[in-house]
C-alpha positions as CSV (number, residue, x, y, z in Angstrom):
1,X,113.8,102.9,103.3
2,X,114.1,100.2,100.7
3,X,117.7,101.7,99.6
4,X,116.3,105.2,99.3
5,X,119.0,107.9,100.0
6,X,117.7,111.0,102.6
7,X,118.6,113.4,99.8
8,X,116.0,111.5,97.0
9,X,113.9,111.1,100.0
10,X,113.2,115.0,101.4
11,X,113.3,115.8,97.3
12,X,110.1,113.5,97.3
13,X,109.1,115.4,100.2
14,X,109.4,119.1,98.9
15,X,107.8,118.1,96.0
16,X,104.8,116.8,96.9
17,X,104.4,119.5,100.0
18,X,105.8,122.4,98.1
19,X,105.2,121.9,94.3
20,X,104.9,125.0,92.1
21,X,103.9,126.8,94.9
22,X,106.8,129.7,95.9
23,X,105.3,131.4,99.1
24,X,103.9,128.6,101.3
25,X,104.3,129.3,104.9
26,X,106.5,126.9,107.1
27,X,104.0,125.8,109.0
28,X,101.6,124.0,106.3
29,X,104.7,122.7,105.0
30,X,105.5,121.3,108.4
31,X,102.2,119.5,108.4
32,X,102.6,118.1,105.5
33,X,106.2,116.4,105.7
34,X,105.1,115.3,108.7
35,X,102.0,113.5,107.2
36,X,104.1,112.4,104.2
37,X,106.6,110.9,106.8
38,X,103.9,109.1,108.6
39,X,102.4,107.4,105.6
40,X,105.7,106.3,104.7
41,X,106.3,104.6,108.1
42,X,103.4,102.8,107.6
43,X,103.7,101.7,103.8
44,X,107.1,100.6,105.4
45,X,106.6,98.5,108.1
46,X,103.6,97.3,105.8
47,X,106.1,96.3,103.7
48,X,108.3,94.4,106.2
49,X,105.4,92.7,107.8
50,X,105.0,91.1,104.2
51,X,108.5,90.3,103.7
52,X,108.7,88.7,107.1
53,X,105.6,86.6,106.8
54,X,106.7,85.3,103.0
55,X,110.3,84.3,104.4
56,X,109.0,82.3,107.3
57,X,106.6,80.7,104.6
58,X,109.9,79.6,102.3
């Protein structure tokens, strides 16, 4: 995760699923980590994928 502690990364997490919003049941915020986690597995291997291809080009 780029150097990204867990802790920084569920803070992101609760954040963006939780917000200002104090009585949000478990379940939505299930949905959403989960959603949040997926997108980040794809930015990520995105991410590799380009790293890969510009070191073989070196």
């Amino acid at each position: 995760m780029w150097g990204c502690s867990c802790a920084a990364f569920f803070s992101v997490v609760k954040r963006q699923c939780v917000g200002p919003r104090l009585s949000v049941p478990q379940k939505c915020i299930a949905m959403c980590m989960d959603r949040y986690m997926d997108s980040w597995n794809t930015v990520s291997r995105a991410y590799n994928s380009r790293l890969q291809r510009e070191r073989a080009n070196m």
